[in-house]
C-alpha positions in Angstrom: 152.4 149.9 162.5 151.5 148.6 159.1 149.8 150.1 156.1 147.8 148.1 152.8 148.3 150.5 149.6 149.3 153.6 150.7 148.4 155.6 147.6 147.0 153.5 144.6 147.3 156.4 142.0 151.0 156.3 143.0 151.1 152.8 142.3 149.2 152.8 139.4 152.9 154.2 137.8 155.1 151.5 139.5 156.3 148.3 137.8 154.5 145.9 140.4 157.4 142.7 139.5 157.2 140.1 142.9 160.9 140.6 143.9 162.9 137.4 143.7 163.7 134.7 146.5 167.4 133.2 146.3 167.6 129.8 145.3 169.0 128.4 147.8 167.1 126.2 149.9 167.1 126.2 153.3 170.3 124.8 155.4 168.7 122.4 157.6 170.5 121.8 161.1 169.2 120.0 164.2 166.6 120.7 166.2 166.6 123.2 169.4 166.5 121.2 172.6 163.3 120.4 174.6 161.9 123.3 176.0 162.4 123.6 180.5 160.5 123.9 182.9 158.3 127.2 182.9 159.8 128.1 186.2 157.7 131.2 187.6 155.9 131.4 184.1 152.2 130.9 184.2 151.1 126.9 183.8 150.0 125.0 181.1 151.1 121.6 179.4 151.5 121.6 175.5 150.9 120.8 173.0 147.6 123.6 172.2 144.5 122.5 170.7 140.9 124.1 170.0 137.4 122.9 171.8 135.0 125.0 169.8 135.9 128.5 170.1 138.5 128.2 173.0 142.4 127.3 172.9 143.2 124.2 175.5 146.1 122.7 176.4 147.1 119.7 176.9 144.7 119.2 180.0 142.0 120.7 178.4 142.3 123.7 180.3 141.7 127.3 178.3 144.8 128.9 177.2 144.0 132.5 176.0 146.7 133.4 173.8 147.9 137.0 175.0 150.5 138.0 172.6 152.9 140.5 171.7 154.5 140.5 167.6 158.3 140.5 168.0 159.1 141.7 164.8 162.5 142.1 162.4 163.3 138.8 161.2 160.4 139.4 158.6 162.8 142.7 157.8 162.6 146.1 158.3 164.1 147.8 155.1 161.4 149.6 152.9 163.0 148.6 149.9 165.0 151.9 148.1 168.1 153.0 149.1 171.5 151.6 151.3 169.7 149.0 153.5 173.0 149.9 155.9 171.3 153.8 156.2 169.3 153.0 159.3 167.3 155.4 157.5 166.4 153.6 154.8 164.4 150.5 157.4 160.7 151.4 159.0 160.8 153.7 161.9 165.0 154.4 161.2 165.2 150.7 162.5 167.7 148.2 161.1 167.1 144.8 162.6 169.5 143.2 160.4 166.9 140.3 160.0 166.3 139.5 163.3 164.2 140.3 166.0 164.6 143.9 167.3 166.2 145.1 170.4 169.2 142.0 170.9 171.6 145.0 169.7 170.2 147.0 173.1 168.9 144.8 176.0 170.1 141.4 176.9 167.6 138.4 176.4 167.0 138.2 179.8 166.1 141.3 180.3 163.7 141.5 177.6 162.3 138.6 178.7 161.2 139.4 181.6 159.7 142.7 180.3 157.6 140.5 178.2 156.5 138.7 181.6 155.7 142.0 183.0 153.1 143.1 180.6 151.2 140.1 181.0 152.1 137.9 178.3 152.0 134.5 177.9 153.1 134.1 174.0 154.7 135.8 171.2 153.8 136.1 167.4 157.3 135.3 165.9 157.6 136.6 162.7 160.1 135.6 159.7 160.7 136.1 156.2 161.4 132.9 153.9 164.8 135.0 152.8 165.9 135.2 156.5 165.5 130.5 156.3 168.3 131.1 153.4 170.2 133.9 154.7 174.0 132.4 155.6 176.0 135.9 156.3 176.7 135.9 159.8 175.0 139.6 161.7 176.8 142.0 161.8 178.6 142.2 165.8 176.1 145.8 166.3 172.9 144.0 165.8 173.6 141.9 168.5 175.4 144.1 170.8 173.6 143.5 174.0 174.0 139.4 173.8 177.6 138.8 172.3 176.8 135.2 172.9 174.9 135.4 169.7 178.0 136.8 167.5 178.7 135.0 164.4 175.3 133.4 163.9 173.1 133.7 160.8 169.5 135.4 161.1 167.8 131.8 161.0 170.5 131.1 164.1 169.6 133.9 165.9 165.9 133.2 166.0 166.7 129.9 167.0 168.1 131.1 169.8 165.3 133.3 170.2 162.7 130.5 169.8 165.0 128.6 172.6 165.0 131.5 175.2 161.2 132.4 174.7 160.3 128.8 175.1 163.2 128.3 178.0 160.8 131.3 179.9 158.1 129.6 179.8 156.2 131.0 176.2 154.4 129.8 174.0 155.5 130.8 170.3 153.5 131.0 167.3 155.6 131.2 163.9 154.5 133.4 161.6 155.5 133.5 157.9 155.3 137.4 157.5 157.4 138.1 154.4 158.5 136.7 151.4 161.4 138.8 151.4 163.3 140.7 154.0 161.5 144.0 153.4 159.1 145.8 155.4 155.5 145.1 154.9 153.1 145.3 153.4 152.0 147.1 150.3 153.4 146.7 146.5 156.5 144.9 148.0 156.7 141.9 146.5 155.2 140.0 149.7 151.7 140.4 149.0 150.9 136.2 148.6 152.5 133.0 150.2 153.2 132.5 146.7 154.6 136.1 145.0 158.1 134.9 142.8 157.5 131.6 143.9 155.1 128.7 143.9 152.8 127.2 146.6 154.8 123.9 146.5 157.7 125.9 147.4 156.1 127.7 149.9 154.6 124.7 151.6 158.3 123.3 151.7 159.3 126.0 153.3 157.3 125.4 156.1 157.7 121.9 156.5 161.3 122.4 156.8 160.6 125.3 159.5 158.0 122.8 161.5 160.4 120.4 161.3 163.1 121.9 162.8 161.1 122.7 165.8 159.1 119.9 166.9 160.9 118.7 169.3 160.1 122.1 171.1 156.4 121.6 172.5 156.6 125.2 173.6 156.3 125.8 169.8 152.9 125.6 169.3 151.6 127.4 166.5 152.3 128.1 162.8 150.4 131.1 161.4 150.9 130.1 157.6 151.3 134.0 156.1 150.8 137.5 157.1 147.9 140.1 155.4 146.8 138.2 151.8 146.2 140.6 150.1 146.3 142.3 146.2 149.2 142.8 143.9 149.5 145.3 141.3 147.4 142.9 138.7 145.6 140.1 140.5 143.5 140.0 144.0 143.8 136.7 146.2 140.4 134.8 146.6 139.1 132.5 148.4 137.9 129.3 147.3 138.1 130.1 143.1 140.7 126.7 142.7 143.2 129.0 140.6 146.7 130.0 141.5 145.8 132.9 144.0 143.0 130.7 146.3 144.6 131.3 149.4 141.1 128.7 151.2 143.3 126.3 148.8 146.7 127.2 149.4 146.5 127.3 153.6 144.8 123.7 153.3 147.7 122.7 151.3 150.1 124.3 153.5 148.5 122.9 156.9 148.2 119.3 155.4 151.7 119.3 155.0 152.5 120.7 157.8 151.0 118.5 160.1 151.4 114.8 158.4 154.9 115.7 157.3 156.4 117.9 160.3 154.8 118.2 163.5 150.7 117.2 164.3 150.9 119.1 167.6 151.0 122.7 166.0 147.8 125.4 165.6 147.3 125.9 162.4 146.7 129.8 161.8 144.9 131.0 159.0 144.3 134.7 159.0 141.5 136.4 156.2 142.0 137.9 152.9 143.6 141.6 153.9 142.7 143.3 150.7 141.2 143.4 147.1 140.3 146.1 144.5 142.1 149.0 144.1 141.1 151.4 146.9 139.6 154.4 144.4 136.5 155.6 144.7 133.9 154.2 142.2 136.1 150.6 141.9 135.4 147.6 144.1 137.5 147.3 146.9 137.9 146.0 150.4 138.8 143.9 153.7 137.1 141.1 153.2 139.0 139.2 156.3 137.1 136.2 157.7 134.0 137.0 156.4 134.1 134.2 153.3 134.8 131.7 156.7 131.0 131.4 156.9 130.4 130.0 153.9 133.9 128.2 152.9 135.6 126.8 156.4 138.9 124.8 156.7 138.7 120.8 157.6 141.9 120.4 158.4 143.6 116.8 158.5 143.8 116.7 161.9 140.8 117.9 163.9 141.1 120.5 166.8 144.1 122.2 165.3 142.3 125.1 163.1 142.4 128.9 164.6 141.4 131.8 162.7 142.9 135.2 162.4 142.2 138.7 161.5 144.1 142.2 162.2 142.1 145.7 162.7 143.9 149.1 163.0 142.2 152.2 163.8 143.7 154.3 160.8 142.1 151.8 158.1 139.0 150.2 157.4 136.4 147.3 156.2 136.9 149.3 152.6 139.6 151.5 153.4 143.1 150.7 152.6 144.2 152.9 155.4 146.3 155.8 152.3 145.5 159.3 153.4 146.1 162.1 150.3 146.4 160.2 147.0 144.7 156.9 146.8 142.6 157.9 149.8 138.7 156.8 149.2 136.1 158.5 151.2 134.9 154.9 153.2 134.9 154.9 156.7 138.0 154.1 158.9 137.3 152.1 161.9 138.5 155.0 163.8 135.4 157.0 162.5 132.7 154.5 163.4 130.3 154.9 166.2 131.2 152.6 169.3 128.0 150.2 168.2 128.9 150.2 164.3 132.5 149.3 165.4 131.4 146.4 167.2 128.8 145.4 164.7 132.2 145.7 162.4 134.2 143.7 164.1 131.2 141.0 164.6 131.0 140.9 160.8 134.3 140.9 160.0 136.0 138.0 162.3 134.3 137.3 165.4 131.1 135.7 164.5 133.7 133.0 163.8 133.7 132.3 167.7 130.4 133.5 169.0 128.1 131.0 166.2 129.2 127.9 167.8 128.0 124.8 166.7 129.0 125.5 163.3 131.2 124.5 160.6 133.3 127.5 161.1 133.7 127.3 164.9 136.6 128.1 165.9 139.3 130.6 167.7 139.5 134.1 166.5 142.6 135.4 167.2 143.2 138.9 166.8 146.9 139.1 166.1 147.4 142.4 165.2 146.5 146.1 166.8 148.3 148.9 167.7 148.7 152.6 168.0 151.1 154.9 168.8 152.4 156.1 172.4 152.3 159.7 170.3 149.1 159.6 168.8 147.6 162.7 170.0 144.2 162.2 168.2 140.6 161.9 169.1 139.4 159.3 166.8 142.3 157.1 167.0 142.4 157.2 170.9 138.7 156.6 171.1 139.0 153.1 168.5 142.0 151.9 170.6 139.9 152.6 174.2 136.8 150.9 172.1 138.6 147.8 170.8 141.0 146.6 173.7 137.4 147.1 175.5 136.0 144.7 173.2 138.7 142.5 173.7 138.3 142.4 177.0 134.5 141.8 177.1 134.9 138.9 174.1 137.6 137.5 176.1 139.4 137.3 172.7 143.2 136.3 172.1 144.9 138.9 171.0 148.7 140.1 169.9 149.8 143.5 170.1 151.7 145.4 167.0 154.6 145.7 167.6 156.0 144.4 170.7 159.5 146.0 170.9 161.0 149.1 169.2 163.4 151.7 169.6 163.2 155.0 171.2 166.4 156.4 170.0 167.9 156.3 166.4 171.1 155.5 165.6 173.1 158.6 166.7 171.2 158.8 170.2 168.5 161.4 168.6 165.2 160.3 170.3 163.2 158.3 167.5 162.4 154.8 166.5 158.9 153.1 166.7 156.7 155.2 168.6 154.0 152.2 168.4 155.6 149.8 170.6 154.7 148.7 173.8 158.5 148.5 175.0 161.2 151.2 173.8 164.8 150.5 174.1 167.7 153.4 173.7 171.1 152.7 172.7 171.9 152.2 176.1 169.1 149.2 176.8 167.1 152.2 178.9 163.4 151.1 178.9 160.5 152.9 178.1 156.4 152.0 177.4 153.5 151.1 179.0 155.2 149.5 181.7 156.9 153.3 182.5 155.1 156.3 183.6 153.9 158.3 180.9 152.5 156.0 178.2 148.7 156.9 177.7 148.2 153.3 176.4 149.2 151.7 180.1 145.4 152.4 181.5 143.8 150.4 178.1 146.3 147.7 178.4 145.8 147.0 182.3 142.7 145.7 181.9 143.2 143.9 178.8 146.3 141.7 180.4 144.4 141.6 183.9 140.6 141.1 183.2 139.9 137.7 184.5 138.4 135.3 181.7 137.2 131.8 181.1 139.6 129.5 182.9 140.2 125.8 183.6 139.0 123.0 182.0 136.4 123.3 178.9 134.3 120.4 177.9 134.5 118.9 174.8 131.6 119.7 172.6 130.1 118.7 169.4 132.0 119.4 166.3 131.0 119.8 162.6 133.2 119.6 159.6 133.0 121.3 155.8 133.8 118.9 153.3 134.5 120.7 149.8 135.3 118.8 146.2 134.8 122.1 144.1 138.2 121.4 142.4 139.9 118.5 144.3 140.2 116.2 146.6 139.1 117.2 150.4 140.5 113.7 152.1 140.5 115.2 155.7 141.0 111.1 157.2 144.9 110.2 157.8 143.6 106.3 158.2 141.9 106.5 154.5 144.9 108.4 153.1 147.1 105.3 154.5 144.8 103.2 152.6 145.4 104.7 149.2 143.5 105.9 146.2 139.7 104.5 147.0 138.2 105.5 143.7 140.9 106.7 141.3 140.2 109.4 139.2 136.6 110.9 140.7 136.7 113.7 143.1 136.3 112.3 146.7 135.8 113.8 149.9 136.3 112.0 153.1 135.2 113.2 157.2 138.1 113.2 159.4 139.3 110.4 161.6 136.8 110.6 164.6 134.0 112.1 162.4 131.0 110.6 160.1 129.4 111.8 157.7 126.2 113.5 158.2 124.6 116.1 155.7 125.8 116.1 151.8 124.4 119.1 149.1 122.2 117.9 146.3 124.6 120.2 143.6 128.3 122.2 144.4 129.4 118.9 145.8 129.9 119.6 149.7 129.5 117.7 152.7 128.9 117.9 156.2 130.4 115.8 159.0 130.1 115.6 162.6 132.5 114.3 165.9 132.0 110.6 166.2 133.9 108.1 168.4 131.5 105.5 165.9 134.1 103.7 164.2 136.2 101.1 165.5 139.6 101.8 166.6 141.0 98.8 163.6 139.7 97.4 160.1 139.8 99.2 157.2 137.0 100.6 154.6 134.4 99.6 152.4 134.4 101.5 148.9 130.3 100.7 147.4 129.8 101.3 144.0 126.5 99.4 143.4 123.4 98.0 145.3 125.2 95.4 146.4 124.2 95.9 150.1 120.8 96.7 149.9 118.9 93.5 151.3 115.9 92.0 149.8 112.9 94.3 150.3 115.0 97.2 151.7 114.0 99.3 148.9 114.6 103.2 151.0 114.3 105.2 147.5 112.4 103.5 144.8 113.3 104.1 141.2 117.1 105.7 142.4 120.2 104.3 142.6 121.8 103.6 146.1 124.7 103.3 147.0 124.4 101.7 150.8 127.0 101.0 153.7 127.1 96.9 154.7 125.6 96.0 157.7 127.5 97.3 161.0 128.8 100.1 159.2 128.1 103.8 158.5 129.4 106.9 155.5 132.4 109.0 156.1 132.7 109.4 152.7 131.7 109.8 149.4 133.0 110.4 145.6 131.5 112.4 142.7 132.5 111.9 138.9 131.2 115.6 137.2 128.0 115.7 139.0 127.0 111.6 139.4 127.6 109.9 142.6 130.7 107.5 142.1 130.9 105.8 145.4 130.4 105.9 148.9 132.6 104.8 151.9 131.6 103.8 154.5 133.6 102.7 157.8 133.1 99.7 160.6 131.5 100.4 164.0 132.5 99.8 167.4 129.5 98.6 168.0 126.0 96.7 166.3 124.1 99.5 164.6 120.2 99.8 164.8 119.4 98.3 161.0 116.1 100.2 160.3 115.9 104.1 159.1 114.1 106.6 157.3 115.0 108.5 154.0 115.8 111.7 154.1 115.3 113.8 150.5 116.6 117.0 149.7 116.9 117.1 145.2 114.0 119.2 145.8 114.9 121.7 148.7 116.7 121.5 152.1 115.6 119.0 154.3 117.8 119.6 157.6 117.1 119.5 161.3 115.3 122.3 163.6 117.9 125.1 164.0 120.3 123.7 161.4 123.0 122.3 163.8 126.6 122.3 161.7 125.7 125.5 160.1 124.5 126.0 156.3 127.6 124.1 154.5 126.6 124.6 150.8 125.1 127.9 150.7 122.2 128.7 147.7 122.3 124.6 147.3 119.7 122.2 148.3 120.7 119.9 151.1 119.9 117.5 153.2 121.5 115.9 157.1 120.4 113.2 159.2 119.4 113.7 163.2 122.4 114.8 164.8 120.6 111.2 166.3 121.4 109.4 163.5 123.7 108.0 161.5 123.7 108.2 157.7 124.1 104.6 155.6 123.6 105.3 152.1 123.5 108.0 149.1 120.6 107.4 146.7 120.6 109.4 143.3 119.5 109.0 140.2 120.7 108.6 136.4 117.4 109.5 134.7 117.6 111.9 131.4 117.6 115.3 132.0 117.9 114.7 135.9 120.9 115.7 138.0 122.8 112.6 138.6 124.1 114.2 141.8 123.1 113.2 145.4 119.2 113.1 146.4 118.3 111.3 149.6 120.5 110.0 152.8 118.9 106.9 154.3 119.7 108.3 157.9 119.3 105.6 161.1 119.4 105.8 165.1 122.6 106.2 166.6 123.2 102.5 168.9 121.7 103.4 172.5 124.9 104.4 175.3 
């Protein structure tokens, strides 16, 4: 279970210091082997991908990611007292930094409870201390699997990652913590970035990608766990400043997949929390509701899912504290069945149901939960309404948390009454796979429900392109290429994209799928009229800024507000040479039913046919005119 700011009065008197990360970088060592054959596991071929609000794999077959968190190597200690007083960890639970249970029930064994409840992939979380960690487990944490005495944290979730993948599971990463403490609230872990700096952070997971991807059973890296506010400053997203986390995941999944590993999902899960949760102040989940107007283009294309947690016992502006620090907004728990869905709608899943938009993409639900002793009305009601929902949206999901205990230390009956498997000391199983757990009949149909299968046709897709304060270069081919216009802000479609819609102020663009360009040859950078032929005047009095015959814009470059360049790529094929001119200085100009979604909200802007191509950028230079994009000369697409 996991909590925001439990009481915000309370913390109103702490001293909210980030704690620190050693300084020790990570101690790289080879690679886990190839994953084996899946054996009796259900089939699929990595590596995963996205088609528009589905997962595929590798045959372009759905892959609907049903998930359990196996948490403790993000840490379970709370952060006062002996962290070797069990008492001192969430729930009485020492994991000694790795994933619970090894210390009561073989691998195997585990395994093949994970099977049992339906699962097909596991949310593995980890804590950036845990990469640095070199003192070997203690013998008890392990106690059930001796083979992995000896080992550090980061070698026992290796051998994790191994087994789970060996089984036939797909893993998703998941950068939880910054430190090994439990989370989440005034603990030092609130950004990717708390006591350390987004390079850093980045690094981290380059060296993590790395040393898996030669596993194509790891498929996914969700780049950081519930974003959220510290004591001082709230997160943001898209601002350019040191807490943009729209910025910092970009950065991160750039890296990631032109330095590590290009087969991995890139997870990026929505702000958790800003404000401070008092009546009167702003405050609230904002999640992936900025997705609509400020999406990801990632560098490479099909790789982007989105993410979002809900728990019954907080809210859109509740932080979840009961007593002090407690506001009077409305828990999801207390909602009516249809302003719960309307909620959730809002909050995440219009991600997945607009289609055809910018924003696209897989919403991943990868945290919910309750307890197996929750007794209560409300709370029972939000969990039958949500897995319900789930199972009509035929949503991937992951259950919080996966295993627990159900005994403490001594033998005394305790541990985490919220997981969906319970171990005692003596590897005795308990859950929703045993009689008795109220939870089994909601998580039946959940695991059971049939859902889209098989193959899942490619479709359409539309990219954000963003220079509000850098670079947004989405193409690997132009990045090879170098710096096309040194010292202007440029923005570039991805390979297999052109461009197709720009904003007349803010700077963004619009691109769509293409399979226009040919497979070789380089680009053309136009700064001038060069390339606009004798009596092919498309906007008199402008400046333009047109593609050479045969080719077509994927890109463009601004300089404040004034067009710098555009660039523009060869075709496969000859292009149809005559067009019309598409203005938009003076309002939107855009398509019936606005296919790619509005993608520079409040700003005038203006997209060809999704029937056309675009070959050149006028603008103009007049005094006390905006120098910034005006018209598209937009032209047929070649025949097929």
């Amino acid at each position: 279970m996991k909590s925001l700011l439990r009481a915000v009065l309370c913390a109103l008197l702490l001293v909210a210091g980030a704690l620190a990360t050693p300084s020790a970088q990570p101690a790289h060592a080879a690679a886990p082997p190839p994953a084996a054959a899946p054996g009796t596991a259900e089939a699929w071929t990595p590596p995963l991908s996205t088609r528009g609000r589905y997962i595929v794999d590798a045959r372009g077959d759905r892959f609907r990611l049903r998930s359990g968190n196996w948490d403790g190597a993000q840490g379970s200690w709370n952060g006062s007292g002996d962290r070797d007083d069990p008492a001192t960890h969430h729930s009485g639970q020492n994991a000694h930094g790795i994933p619970i249970g090894l210390d009561r029930a073989p691998l195997p064994a585990l395994l093949a409870d994970f099977r049992s409840l339906g699962l097909n992939s596991i949310r593995l979380p980890f804590s950036n201390e845990m990469l640095r960690d070199t003192t070997p487990v203690p013998d008890s944490a392990v106690a059930a699997n001796p083979a992995l005495r000896g080992r550090t944290p980061l070698q026992v979730y290796d051998a994790v990652v191994t087994a789970l993948t060996d089984a036939g599971f797909a893993v998703i990463l998941n950068n939880h913590t910054v430190t090994t403490r439990w989370c989440c609230g005034l603990d030092g872990n609130e950004r990717w970035n708390s006591g350390r700096s987004t390079t850093r952070w980045a690094d981290d997971w380059v060296f993590l990608a790395r040393r898996y991807r030669d596993n194509p059973r790891v498929v996914g890296a969700d780049l950081y766990n519930e974003v959220r506010r510290d004591f001082f400053d709230d997160p943001n997203w898209g601002l350019g400043d040191n807490h943009d986390w729209h910025a910092a995941a970009q950065e991160a999944a750039d890296r990631i997949l032109t330095e590590a590993n290009p087969n991995l999902l890139i997870v990026v899960e929505g702000i958790n929390w800003f404000g401070l949760p008092v009546d009167g102040f702003p405050h609230g989940r904002p999640t992936l509701t900025p997705v609509r107007t400020l999406s990801h283009t990632l560098v490479t294309s099909n790789k982007l899912v989105y993410s979002a947690h809900f728990y019954g016992y907080t809210g859109p502006r509740h932080s979840g504290a009961t007593g002090m620090g407690e506001t009077h907004d409305l828990r999801y728990q207390d909602m009516t069945a249809a302003e719960l869905e309307q909620t959730l709608y809002d909050q995440a899943f219009f991600v997945s149901a607009e289609t055809g938009t910018h924003f696209t993409a897989p919403v991943w639900i990868s945290e919910f939960g309750i307890g197996a002793d929750e007794n209560g009305a409300a709370p029972r009601t939000w969990f039958d309404r949500i897995t319900a929902y789930l199972t009509r949206a035929d949503a991937d999901f992951a259950y919080w948390p996966l295993v627990g205990w159900s005994t403490d230390a001594q033998g005394a009956p305790g541990g985490d009454s919220w997981a969906l498997l319970r171990y005692d000391a003596t590897g005795h199983r308990s859950g929703v796979l045993d009689a008795g757990d109220w939870r089994t009949a909601r998580w039946s149909p959940l695991t059971t429900t049939p859902g889209r299968t098989g193959p899942v046709p490619a479709t359409t897709a539309w990219y954000q392109l963003t220079t509000d304060h850098r670079d947004h270069n989405a193409s690997l081919r132009t990045r090879a290429a170098g710096d096309w216009d040194s010292g202007a802000r440029k923005a570039v479609c991805p390979d297999g994209a052109r461009l197709t819609g720009l904003a007349h102020t803010g700077g963004r663009g619009l691109c769509t799928s293409s399979d226009l360009r040919t497979p070789t040859g380089g680009h053309t950078v136009v700064r001038d009229e060069t390339y606009v032929p004798p009596g092919g005047d498309w906007a008199t009095g402008y400046t333009k800024f047109q593609c050479p015959a045969g080719q077509f814009l994927i890109g463009y470059s601004l300089r404040g507000e004034r067009v710098s360049a555009a660039l523009c790529a060869p075709a496969r094929t000859a292009l149809p040479g005559a067009g019309r001119t598409v203005w938009f200085d003076r309002g939107d100009n855009r398509p019936a039913g606005g296919p790619g979604g509005d993608f520079a909200y409040g700003n005038h802007k203006g997209q060809c046919l999704p029937t056309e191509y675009a070959a050149g950028i006028a603008f103009t230079t007049r005094a006390a005119t905006r120098p910034s994009p005006a018209a598209l000369l937009c032209r047929p697409l070649p025949a097929t």
